[in-house]
N, C-alpha and C positions, 0 to 999 in steps of 0.2 A: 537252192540259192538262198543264201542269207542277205539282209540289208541293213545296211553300215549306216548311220546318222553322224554325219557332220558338222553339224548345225553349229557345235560349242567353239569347233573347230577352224574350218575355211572359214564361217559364218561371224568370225571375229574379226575377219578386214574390214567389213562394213564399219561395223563400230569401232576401229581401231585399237581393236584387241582388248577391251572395256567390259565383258563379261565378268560379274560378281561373282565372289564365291558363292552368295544365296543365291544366285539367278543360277549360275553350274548346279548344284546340289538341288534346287526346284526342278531343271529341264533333264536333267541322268533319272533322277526318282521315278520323274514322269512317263520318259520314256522307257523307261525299264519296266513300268507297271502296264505301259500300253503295248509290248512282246517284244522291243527293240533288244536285240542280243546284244551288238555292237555299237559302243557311242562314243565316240571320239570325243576330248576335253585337252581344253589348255591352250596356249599360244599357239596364232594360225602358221608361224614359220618353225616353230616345234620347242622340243625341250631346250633348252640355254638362251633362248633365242632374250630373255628378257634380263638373265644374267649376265649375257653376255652386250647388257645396251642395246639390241637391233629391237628398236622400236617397242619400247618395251611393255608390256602388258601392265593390267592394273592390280593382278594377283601375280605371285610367285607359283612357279612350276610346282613345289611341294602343298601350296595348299590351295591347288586346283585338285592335285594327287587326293587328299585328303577331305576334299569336298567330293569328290568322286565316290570315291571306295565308300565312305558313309552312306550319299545317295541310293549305291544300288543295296546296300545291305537294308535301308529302310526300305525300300520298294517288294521285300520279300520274295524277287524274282531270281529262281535259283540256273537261271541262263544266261542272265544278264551277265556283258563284262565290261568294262570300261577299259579306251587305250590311251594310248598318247603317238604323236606322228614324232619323227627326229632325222636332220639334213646331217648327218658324218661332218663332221669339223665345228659345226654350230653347237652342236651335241656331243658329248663325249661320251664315255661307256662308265661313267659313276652314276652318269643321271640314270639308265638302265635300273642299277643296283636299286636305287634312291623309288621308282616309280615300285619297282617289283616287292619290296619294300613293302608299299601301300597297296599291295595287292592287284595291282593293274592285270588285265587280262591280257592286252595284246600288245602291238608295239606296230608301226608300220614306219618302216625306212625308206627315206625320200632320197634319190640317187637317180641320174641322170644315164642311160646307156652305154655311155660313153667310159662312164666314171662307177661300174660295178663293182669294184673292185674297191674304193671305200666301203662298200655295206658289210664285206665279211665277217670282218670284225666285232660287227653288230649284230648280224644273224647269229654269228655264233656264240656271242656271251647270252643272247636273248633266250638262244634253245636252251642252255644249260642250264637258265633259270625258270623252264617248263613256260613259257610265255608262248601266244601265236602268231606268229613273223610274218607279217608282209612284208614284200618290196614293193614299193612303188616307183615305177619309171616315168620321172618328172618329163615334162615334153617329149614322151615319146613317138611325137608323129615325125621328130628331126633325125629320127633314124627307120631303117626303110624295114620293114617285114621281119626280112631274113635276118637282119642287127640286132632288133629288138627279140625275136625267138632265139637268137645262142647268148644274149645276157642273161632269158629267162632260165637259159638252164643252167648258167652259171650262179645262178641264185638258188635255183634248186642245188645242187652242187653244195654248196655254202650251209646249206639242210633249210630254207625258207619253207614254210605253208601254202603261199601263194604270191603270185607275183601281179601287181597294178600295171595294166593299160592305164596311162593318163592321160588326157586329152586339155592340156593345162592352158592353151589358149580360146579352146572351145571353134575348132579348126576343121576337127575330123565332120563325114559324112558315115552314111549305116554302114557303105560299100567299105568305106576306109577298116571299120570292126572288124566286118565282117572279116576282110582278109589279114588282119594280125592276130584275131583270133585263130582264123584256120592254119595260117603258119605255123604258130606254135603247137596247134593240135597235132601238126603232121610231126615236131622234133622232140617235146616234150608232154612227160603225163602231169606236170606241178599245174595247176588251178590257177585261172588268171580271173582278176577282178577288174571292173572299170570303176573309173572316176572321170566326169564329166562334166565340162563351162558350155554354158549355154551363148557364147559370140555369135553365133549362126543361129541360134532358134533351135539347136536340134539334142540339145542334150537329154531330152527323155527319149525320143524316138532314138538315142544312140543306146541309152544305157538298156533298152529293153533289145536291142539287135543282139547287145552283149548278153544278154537273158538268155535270148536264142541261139545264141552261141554256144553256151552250156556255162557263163560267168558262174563264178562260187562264192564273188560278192558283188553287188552294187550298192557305190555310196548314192545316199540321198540327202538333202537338208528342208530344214522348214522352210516355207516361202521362195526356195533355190536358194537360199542366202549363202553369199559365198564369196571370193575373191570376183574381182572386171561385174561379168555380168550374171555371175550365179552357177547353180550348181544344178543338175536336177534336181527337181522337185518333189519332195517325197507326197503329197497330193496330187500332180499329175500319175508319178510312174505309179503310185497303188491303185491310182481310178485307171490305166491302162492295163494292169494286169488283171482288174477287177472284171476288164470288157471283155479282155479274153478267157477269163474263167480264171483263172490261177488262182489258186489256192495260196493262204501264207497265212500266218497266225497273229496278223498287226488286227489293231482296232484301229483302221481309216476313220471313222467318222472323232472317234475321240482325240488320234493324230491333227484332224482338221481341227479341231475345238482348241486345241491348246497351239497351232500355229497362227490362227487367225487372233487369239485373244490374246497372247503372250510373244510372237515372232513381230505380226505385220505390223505392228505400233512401229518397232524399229526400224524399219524402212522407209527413210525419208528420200532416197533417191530413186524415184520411179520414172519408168520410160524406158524408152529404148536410148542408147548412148554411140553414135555412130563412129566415134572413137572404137569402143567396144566393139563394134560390126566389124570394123577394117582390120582390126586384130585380127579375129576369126577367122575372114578371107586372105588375109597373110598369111596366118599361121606366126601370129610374132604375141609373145609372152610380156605381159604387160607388167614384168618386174625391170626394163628397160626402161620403160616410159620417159625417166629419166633423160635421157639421152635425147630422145625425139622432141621433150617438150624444149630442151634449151636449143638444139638449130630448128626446129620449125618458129623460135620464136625471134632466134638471132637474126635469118634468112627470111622472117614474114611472111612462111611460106604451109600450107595445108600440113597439118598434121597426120590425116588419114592416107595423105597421096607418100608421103615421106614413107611412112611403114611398109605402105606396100611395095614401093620401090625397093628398100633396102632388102624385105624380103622374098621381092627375085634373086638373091644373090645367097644370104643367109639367114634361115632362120634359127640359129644354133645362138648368136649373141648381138650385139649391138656396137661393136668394135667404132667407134667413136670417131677415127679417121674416114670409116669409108661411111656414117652417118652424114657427118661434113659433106665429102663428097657427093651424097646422093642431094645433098639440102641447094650445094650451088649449081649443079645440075639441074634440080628443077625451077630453081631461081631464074638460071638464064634463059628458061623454055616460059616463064609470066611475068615478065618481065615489069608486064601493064599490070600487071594483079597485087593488090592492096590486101594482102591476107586478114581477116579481122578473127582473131581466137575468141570463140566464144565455146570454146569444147572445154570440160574440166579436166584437164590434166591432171591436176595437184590432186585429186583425190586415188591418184594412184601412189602408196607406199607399201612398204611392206615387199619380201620378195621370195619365191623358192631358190635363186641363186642370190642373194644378198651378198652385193660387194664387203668382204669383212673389215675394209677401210673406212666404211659408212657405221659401224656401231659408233653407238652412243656412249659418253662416258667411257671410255677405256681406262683411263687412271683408277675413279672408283671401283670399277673391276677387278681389278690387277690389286688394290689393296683389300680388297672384300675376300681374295683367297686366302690373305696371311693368317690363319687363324686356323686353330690346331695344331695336336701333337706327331701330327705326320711330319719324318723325316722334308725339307723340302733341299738344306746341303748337306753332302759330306763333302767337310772340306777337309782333306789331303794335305794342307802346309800344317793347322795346326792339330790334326788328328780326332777333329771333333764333329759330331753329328748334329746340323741345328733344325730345328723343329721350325715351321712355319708362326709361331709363337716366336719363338726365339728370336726371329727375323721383328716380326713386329715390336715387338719391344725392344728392341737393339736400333731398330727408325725412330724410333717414340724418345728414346734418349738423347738420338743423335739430335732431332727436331730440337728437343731441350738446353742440348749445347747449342745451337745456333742462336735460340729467342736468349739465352743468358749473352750473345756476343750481339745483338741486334739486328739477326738480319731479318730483313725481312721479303716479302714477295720479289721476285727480278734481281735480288743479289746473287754475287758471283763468288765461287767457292772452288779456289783453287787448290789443285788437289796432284799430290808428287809424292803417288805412293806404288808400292809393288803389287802382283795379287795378292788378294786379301780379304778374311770374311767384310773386315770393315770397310775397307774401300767398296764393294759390294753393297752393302748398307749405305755407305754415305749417298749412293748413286742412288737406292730409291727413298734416302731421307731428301735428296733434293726434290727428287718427284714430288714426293706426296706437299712439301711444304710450300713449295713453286718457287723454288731457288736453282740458281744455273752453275753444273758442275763444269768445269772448267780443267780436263783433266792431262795431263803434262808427260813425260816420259820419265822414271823415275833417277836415269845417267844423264837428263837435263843439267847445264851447267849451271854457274851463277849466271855469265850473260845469256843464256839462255832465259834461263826466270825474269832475268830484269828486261827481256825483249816483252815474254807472253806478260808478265803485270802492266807495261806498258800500256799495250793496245785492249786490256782486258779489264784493268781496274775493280780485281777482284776485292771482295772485302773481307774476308779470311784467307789463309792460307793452311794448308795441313799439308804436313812431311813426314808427323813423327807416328812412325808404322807400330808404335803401341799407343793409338788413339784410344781406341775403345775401352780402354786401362782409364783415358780422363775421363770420361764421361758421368754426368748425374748420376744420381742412382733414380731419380725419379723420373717419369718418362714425362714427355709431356703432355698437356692435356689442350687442343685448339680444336677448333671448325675451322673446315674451307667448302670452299664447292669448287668444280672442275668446269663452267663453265665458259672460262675465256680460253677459246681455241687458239687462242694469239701469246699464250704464256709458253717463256723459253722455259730448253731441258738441260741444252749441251753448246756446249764450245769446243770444239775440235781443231786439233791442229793441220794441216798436210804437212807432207814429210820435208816439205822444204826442198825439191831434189833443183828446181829451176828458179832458187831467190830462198827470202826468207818466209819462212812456215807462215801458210794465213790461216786465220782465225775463221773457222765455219759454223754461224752459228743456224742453230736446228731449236723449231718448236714442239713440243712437249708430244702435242695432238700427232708430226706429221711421225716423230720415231715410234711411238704406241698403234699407227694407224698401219704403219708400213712390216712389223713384227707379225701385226695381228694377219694379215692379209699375207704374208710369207708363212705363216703357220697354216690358214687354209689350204695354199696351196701345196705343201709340201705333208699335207699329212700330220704334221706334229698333234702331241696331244698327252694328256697328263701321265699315258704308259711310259713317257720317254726317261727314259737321264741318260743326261748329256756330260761329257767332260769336256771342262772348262781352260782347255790350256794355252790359249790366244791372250797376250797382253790385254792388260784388262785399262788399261789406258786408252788403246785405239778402239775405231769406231767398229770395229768387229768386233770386238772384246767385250762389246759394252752391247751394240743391238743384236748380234748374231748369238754371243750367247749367257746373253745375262735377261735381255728385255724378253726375245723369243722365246726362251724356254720357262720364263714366270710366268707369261700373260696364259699360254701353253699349258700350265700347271703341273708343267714337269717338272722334275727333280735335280739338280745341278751337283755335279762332282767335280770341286774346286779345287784347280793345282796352280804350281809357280808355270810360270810363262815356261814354254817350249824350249829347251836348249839341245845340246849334247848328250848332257845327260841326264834330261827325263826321259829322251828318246830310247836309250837302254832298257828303262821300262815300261815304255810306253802300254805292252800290249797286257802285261800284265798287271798293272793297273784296271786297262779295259773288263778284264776276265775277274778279277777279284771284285771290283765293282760290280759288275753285270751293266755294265755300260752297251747304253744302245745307239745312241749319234755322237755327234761331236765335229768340228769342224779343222779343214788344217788346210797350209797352203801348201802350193807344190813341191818348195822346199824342205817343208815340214816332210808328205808323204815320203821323198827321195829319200832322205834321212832317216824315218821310219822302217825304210824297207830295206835298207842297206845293213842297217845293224840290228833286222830282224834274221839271226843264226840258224834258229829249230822250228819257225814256224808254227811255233806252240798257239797261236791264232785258230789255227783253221779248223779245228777241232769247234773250238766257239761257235764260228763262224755258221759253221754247220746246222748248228740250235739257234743260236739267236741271228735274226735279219737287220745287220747294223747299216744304219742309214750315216754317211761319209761324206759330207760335204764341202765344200772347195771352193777358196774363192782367196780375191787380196790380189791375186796377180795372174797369169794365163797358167793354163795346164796344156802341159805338150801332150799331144797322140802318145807319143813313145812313153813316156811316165806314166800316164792312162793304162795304155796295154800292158808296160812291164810289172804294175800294182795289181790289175787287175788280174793277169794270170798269176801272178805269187799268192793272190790270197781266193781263190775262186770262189763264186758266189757273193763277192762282194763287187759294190758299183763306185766309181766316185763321180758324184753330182757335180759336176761344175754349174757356177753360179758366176751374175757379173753385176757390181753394183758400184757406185761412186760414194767417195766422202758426203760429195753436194749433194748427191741423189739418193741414196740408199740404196735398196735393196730394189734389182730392178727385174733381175728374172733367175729362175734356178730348173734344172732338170730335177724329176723329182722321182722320187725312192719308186723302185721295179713295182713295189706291193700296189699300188695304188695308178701303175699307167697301164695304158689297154693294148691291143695288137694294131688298134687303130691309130693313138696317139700315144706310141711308144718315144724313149729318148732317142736323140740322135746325135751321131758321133759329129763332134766338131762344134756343134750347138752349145751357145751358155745358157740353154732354155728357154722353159715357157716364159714370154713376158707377165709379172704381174697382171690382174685383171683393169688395176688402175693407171697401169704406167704405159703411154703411148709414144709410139717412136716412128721418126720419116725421118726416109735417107736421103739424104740431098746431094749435091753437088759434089763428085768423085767420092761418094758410098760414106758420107763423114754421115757421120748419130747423132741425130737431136732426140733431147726427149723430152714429155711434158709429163710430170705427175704429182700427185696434191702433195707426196712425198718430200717433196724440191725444200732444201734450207732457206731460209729467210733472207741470207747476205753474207759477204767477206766481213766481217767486222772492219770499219775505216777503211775500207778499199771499195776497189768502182762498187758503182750502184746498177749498172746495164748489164745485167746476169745475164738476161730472158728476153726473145726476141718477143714480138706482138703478140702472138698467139699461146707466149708462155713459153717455149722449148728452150731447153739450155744446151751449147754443143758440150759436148764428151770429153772431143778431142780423139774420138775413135772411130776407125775406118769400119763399116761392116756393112751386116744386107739382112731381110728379117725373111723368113717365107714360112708359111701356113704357122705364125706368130711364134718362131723359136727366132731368136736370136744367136746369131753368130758374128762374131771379132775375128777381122782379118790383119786389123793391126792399127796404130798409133799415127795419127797423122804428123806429129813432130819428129815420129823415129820413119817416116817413107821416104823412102833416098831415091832421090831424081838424078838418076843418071842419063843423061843426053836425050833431057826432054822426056823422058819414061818415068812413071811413076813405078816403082819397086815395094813390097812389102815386104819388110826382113821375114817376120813370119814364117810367110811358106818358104824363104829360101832355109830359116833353120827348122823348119820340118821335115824338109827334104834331109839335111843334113845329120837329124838326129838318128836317121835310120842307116847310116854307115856305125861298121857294128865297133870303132876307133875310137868311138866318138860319145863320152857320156852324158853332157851337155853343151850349148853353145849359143854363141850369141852376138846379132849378125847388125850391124849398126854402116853407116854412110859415113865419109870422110872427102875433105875440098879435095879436087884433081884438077887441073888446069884445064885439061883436056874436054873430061867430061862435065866437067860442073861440081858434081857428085860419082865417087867411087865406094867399091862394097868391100869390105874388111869383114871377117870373121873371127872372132875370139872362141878359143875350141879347152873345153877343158876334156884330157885325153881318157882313156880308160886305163893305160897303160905307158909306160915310157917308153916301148918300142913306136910307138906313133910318129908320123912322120909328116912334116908338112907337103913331101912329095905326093904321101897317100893319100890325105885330106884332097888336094890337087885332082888326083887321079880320080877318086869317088866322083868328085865334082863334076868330072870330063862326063861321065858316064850317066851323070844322073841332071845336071842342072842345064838347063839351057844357056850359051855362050854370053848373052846379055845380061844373066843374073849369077853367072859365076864369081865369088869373090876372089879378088884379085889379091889380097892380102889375108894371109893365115899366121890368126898368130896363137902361142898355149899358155895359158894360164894355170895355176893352179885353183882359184877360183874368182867370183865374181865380185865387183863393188855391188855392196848392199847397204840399204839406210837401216837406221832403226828400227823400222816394220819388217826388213827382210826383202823389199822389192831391189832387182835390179838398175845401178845409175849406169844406164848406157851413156850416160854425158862422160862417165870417168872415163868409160873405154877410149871414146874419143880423143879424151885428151891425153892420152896414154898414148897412141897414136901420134901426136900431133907433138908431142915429149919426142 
């Protein structure tokens, strides 16, 4: 058994991640000369974590690296190795490069049971570069025995060294070890390690059961120092092995000498913290806390009894709605009781699941990558490759033209241009300068313009699509800082389909917060390029894949907006690029697949895993399966987000879900971690998330009910947190007192094989109130409305049969491309 020192590591919550370079390079030296193999260094939530804003340390990941690899080489310990931990989406697979680099020994990857299937990627760039891989299974006592022994061997699989038992709320008991260690004895031969919180009191007596288990590491820290209540103790567990005779090659007493002189100074919060205790006996992970401090403080009500309550139900998260609930729950059982918080909450930060909408600074982030001569677009209209340089200094000008026109912070910058590297640039010269783009449709009319200056009051205008032709030659030179969370980014139009287009306007913090948090969850990450062929004026075009894919540090392949005929090319494009996602709407897909001839795709397809995403308007079953069998091996992600809301949830790429929490047909995915939804009253969608725009510009000001939620306007139901749309509460047609959802009647419909779209809308009847009409675009001109009829008879129940068929050759569309069921109607009503 070898013993892992963490001290630089966990041992950084305490202090709030405030470990010196000299203090790293004194304690690795040290411990490297007193037989410590293994010593963890660097930020306690891992590599990016400080790059990326989550609470950021007080040294850079590289020259923690670099205080490291010096310490063990002065310590003349030819055993020693130094590692670093990393959470897959926090961490990318350059920082690997960068660490291995500086010689780093090992690597351990933090990954949750559930979610094994992020670590692959990292086990296996880590092997390639001769490193020794852990996985660590962040809480794994929320998954049972047998869960946790087939992820360990899915790591093994993956080619890992060893896989972590974690006990990350300090929960478990000996017995609990003892049986996930033998579990996995009986399915696998990979070596398992523990790591151990001391909630209960029991983390030495656990981490030595794991001894006796046959572990082939346990971590220790000086003093336990560590996240909540600590870690085992490398002073108790070597004076336990010392009782039992065990043999190991540390110098305990000089261990003690350099913890007691150089650790215990730094612990100022001593005692037991009963906070911490009730963790333990929950089993609840105190990167929530969060949650628990704001209703036990809203409700006045026990913080320790809240936890434990909530984790009768689950201890996997902290889902925010059923917190609520547990908090008025126990509210109305103390009615008489005056809560007084004297517990420390607030010195919980820091997290192993860290919401990625909670980093810090994301603008300075997002402009800290521009820099280098890595390719970051190819853009496709003008045949040119630009360099992450290129980008910066192309902001740096633009920023230049604006201070020569005077704008300054909060001006509005209207903008009526095509895709374009410059419109591209203009959108992050508004970011970085804290100016609000204000971006228009470019077949906008004159009264069109003179509606949006109107209500917008921009103070430039730009049209002329060879701007970057005027621009300085000097870039500019300013300071800012990103601290007001309150500065706008965008003004967005809706499409106008029920009045005229409002003005949406969105702040800086909530589109960078909501990118960044759709990129955790779906996996992205700087292996990607994306093409870019979604109008770059709407709000897709702009967060889905302009903001996503920078913050990301992916690569972008810039083309003209989607038509007829890029769709001829579409695929070969994809293939000449080495394109890996990208996003399209249903129409898009239909389009694509109709005038894909030879399927010269699936060849690709084959080798690279392209991640398809979908979104702007519903995706039928039938498009789904007819795409999905034409290109096999490929998925499309449906996603469902609002103007006003963003981005609110997305099924996410095969590589990264498990057999546990795979996708589900019909689902528009997992909800965001931050964005919360209750269904209320005949299945209508509220939802609250820090995402939410700021206001209609000069329209009402009562967006948000009390609690925050804003309605949709869409029928649906959420279960075990996927979201699914059943349909439009303006398009449900009340026929004789029955509410109806066109929906499922054109789902039903799309599966008559006549029939290659359709589209099923209400109309007045005197009779009923409301009658159901069906607009049919045919496959064929033999189609008959007798047939349509007959399908019906067969497949639709007699109350949701539409009584009206009519054919089309296709559908009213606005300038996004979304269907105006209001035209049908009055087509109809014509």
């Amino acid at each position: 058994m070898k013993i892992l020192d963490t001290t630089l590591r966990d041992g950084s919550y305490v202090n709030n991640f405030s470990f010196t370079l000299d203090e790293t390079r004194f304690f690795t030296r040290e411990l490297s000369r007193l037989g410590l193999e293994l010593i963890e260094v660097g930020h306690g939530i891992g590599l990016g974590a400080t790059e990326k804003g989550i609470s950021p340390a007080v040294e850079t990941d590289q020259d923690y690296m670099k205080a490291a690899a010096l310490a063990v080489e002065e310590s003349g310990s030819q055993k020693a190795k130094w590692g670093m931990f990393c959470i897959p989406g926090i961490a990318e697979l350059n920082h690997i490069d960068l660490a291995h680099d500086h010689n780093m020994g090992f690597i351990r990857i933090g990954v949750t049971v559930e979610d094994i299937n992020l670590a692959r990627s990292f086990v296996e760039k880590s092997k390639k570069l001769g490193l020794y891989v852990c996985v660590n299974f962040m809480k794994s006592y929320t998954s049972s025995p047998q869960e946790f022994s087939a992820a360990v061997a899915q790591a093994a699989s993956f080619g890992a060294d060893i896989a972590y038992l974690v006990d990350s709320a300090g929960t478990m008991v000996p017995a609990d070890v003892e049986d996930y260690f033998r579990t996995v004895r009986r399915n696998s031969i990979l070596p398992l390690g523990f790591h151990g919180h001391n909630n209960l009191g029991l983390a030495n007596i656990n981490a030595y059961t794991a001894y006796n288990e046959g572990a082939g590491i346990v971590d220790v820290s000086m003093q336990g120092m560590g996240r909540c209540t600590g870690n085992t103790s490398t002073e108790h567990f070597l004076a336990l092995l010392g009782k039992q005779g065990i043999a190991h090659n540390l110098d305990p007493i000089g261990l003690m000498d350099l913890s007691e002189k150089y650790v215990r100074p730094k612990l100022t919060d001593i005692g037991i913290d009963s906070v911490d205790v009730a963790c333990g006996l929950a089993g609840f992970h105190s990167s929530y806390m969060s949650v628990i401090k704001k209703y036990s403080l809203e409700y006045d009500i026990d913080p320790r009894r809240l936890i434990i309550e909530l984790c009768k139900e689950t201890r996997d998260a902290a889902p925010e709605k059923l917190v609520k609930e547990k908090a008025e729950i126990i509210k109305k059982q103390d009615k008489a009781i005056a809560y007084q918080h004297a517990f420390p909450l607030d010195k919980y930060f820091g997290s192993e699941q860290m919401v990625l909408s909670e980093m810090k600074n994301l603008r300075g982030y997002l402009f800290k990558t521009l820099n280098g001569a890595s390719d970051c677009v190819t853009d496709l209209i003008s045949g040119e490759n630009r360099s992450r340089d290129d980008i910066s200094k192309t902001v740096n000008r633009i920023i230049a033209f604006f201070q020569e026109n005077g704008l300054v912070t909060g001006d509005k910058v209207m903008l009526k241009l095509p895709n374009s590297f410059g419109l591209f640039c203009i959108y992050l010269a508004c970011l970085k300068y804290r100016c609000v783009a204000v971006p228009v449709s470019p077949s906008s009319s004159d009264d069109d313009i003179a509606y949006f200056k109107s209500i917008t009051d921009p103070k430039i205008f730009i049209s002329d699509a060879d701007f970057l032709n005027t621009l300085p030659e000097e870039e500019a030179n300013f300071s800012t800082n990103y601290d007001n969370k309150e500065d706008l980014f965008l003004i967005s139009f809706t499409s106008g389909t029920t009045g005229k287009p409002k003005a949406i306007v969105h702040k800086a913090e909530a589109i960078l917060g909501n990118a960044a948090e759709f990129n955790a969850s779906t996996g992205s990450s700087p292996d990607d390029r994306l093409l870019h062929i979604l109008p770059m004026h709407y709000m897709a075009g702009i967060l889905n894949t302009i903001i996503c894919p920078m913050l990301a540090g992916a690569e972008i392949v810039m083309d003209n907006n989607f038509s007829a005929i890029t769709a001829l090319t579409f695929w070969k494009k994809v293939i000449e690029n080495q394109v890996t996602t990208f996003w399209l709407s249903p129409t898009m897909a239909s389009s694509i697949m109709q005038l894909d001839k030879n399927g010269e795709i699936n060849a690709y397809i084959q080798e690279n895993a392209l991640k398809i995403f979908v979104g702007t308007s519903p995706l039928s079953y039938k498009l789904k399966d007819k795409f999905e069998q034409k290109y096999p091996g490929v998925e499309l992600l449906e996603s469902y987000g609002l103007s006003e809301l963003l981005l609110v949830s997305s099924n996410i790429p095969t590589s990264i879900t498990t057999k546990k929490n795979p996708n589900i047909k019909g689902s528009v995915g997992r909800l965001l971690p931050s964005c919360n939804v209750e269904i209320r009253e005949d299945g209508k969608i509220h939802i609250k998330t820090p995402f939410a725009f700021k206001e209609y510009l000069g329209a009402q000001t009562d967006l948000f009910d009390e609690e925050g939620y804003f309605y949709t306007g869409d029928i649906g139901y959420v279960k075990e947190n996927r979201l699914y749309i059943t349909g439009r509460e303006k398009d449900l047609i009340i026929k004789g007192g029955i509410n109806i959802s066109p929906k499922s009647i054109e789902e039903t419909l799309l599966e008559c094989e006549q029939i290659e779209d359709v589209a099923v809308v209400g109309f007045t009847s005197e009779f009923y109130g409301e009658d159901i009409a069906a607009f049919v675009i045919a496959k064929n001109s033999a189609a008959t409305e007798d047939d349509i009829k007959h399908f019906c008879k067969s497949n639709i129940p007699k109350q949701l049969r539409p009584t009206v068929i009519k054919f089309v050759e296709d559908f009213p569309k606005n300038a996004n491309g979304k269907l105006q069921k209001s035209k049908l109607v009055e087509m109809l009503e014509d």
